[in-house]
C-alpha positions, 0 to 999 in steps of 0.5 A: 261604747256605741257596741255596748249601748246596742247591745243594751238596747236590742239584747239587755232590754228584751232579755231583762223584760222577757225575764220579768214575764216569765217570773210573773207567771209563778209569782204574783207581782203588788205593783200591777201598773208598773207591771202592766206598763213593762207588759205593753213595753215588752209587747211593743218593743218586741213587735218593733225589734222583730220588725227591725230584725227581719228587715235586717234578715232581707224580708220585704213586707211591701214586696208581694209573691210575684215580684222579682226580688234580689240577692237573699231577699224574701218576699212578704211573710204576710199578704198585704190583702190579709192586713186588716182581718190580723190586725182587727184580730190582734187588736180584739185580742188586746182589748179582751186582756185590757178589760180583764186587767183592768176590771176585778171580774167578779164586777162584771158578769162571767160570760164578758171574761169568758169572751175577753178570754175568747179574743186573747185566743184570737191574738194568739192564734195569730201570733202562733201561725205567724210563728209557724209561717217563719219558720224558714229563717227562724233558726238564723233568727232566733231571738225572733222567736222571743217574742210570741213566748212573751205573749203567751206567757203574758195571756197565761198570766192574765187568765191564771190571775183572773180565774184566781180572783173570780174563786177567792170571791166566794158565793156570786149573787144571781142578780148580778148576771142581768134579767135576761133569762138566757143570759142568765143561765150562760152565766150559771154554767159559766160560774166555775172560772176553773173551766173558763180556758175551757169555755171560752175555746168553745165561743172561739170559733162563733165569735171568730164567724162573727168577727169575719162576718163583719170585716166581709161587710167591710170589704175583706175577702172570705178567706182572707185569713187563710189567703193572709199565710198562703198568697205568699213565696218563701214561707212555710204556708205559701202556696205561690212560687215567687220568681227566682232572686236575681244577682244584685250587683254591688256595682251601683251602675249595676245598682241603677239598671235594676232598682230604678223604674223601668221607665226611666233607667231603661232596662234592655236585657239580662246580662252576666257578670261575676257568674251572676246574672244582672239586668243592664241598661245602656248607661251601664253598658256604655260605662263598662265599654268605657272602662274596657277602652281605658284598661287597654290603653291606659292601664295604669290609670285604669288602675287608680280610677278602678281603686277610686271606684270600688272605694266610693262606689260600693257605699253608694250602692248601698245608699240606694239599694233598693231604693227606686227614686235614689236609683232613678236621680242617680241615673239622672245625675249620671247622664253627662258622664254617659255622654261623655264616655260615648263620645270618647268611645267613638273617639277612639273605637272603629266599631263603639256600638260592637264593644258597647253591645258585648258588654256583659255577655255571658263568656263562652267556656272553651271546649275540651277536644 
């Protein structure tokens, strides 16, 4: 049952309201505000559901191109430095379709639908590059690609429906473009909405400059729309090598060596275990050493504790995974365990440090004469 409500939640949804946008581009819908409700909540969900997805595909957003990332992780698709340009240009995107909806266009003058027009350009130019940059995993993620067709067809929609609403008005009087007598000629030539897509391509890249202009006063770099894509590893725009991905160990201790802060769980040095490289800590070598003082006298009871372990200890390793402050407590919480493995390994081992030190060394492999 809990399948099925899922599978209604995160498929039925999207599929039901991506296949209202795409029928409202060839049919006009008579219930506009119900219509513009299941846009903005095709829209939102579908930003939140791709988020969800590429969480769930191993991307890191808060992770930069030069951070040392695990197992299949993926670095940023966008650089955090890059932020505030998208969203100030999504968001003009969205105001520009807001006024459209919300106006008859043949109260406001052509030349304000023709810029609204010029900001749902910028929205989806965003969300065409963004599209493009993710590529990489777009094929093992497929209903990503939903979302931007959804907004594309909603924005086509929109600019369909306006230039239809400008022609079936008629005549315009002159007096409605203002006193202002540039103004009033832009307007003029503006007069065939039939050219509106057309004109409003031209005012992109001024109003773009604008736009840029402004944020660079604000403190966002000169390219930081084109440093947003590129300061990045992993995508297709990137022009950063990330450092190759580590092995993260399901084993928690393992877990904790490597996710916690590196002045707390104290990482010594690169080890090997099951053909993968892992970071080790001294807390982990000291377990591992006492796990090899307990297999070879106590076989049996190894067994058991083994068994017990990778029953409980993978779930909390996915607990903590990733997690800094969860891996930090628990190499806290596991500090009296450690204490008490040393002790019994120098209970019972002539050299402890010699067999705490080789743990997780890489093997030798054995030359064929």
């Amino acid at each position: 049952m809990e399948g099925l409500f899922i599978l209604f939640i995160f498929v039925g949804i999207p599929a039901v309201l991506s296949l209202y946008v795409l029928i409202g581009v060839f049919h006009e819908w008579h219930h506009k505000n119900l219509r513009n409700v299941l846009w903005a909540a095709t829209i939102i969900l579908g930003e939140l559901y791709t988020y969800i997805l590429l969480k769930f595909g191993d991307v890191s957003f808060d992770a930069g191109w030069n951070e040392q990332l695990y197992n299949a992780q993926r670095h940023q698709p966008i650089w955090t430095g890059g932020y505030v340009t998208l969203i100030v240009m999504s968001l003009l995107g969205v105001i520009g379709a807001a006024v459209l909806i919300s106006k008859n266009v043949n109260k406001i003058p052509p030349l304000v639908s023709v810029m609204c027009i010029s900001f749902m350009y910028m929205a989806l130019l965003v969300q065409l590059v963004w599209t493009i940059q993710c590529l990489p995993i777009v094929f093992s993620l497929t209903p990503y690609l939903v979302v931007p067709v959804d907004i594309f067809l909603i924005a086509i929609t929109i600019i369909k429906e306006k230039i239809k609403e400008w022609g079936d008005a008629g005549n315009h009087l002159n007096d409605d473009f203002g006193k202002n007598i540039f103004i009033k000629k832009l307007n003029k030539i503006l007069i065939n909405s039939k050219k509106w897509p057309f004109y409003a391509l031209i005012l992109f890249l001024p109003l773009l400059g604008m736009v840029l202009g402004v944020l660079i006063l604000f403190g966002q770099e000169p390219d930081a729309i084109i440093k947003a894509w590129t300061n990045t590893s992993d995508w297709t725009f990137s022009s950063k090598v990330g450092p190759q991905n580590l092995y993260y160990d399901e084993h928690y201790l393992c877990t904790v060596a490597a996710g916690g802060h590196e002045g707390i769980v104290k990482p010594l040095r690169m080890g090997e275990r099951h053909g993968h490289k892992v970071i080790v800590n001294r807390q982990l070598m000291i377990a591992n050493a006492f796990e090899n003082v307990l297999e070879e006298k106590t076989p049996h009871f190894h067994r058991l504790l083994r068994n017990f372990y990778d029953t409980y200890g993978f779930p909390i390793a996915d607990m903590i995974r990733m997690h800094k402050v969860a891996c930090d407590i628990t190499y806290f919480v596991m500090k009296p365990l450690e204490l008490f493995f040393l002790v019994v390994l120098y209970i019972v081992d002539i050299n402890p440090e010699n067999r705490i030190v080789v743990q997780y060394l890489p093997k030798k492999k054995s030359k064929n004469n």
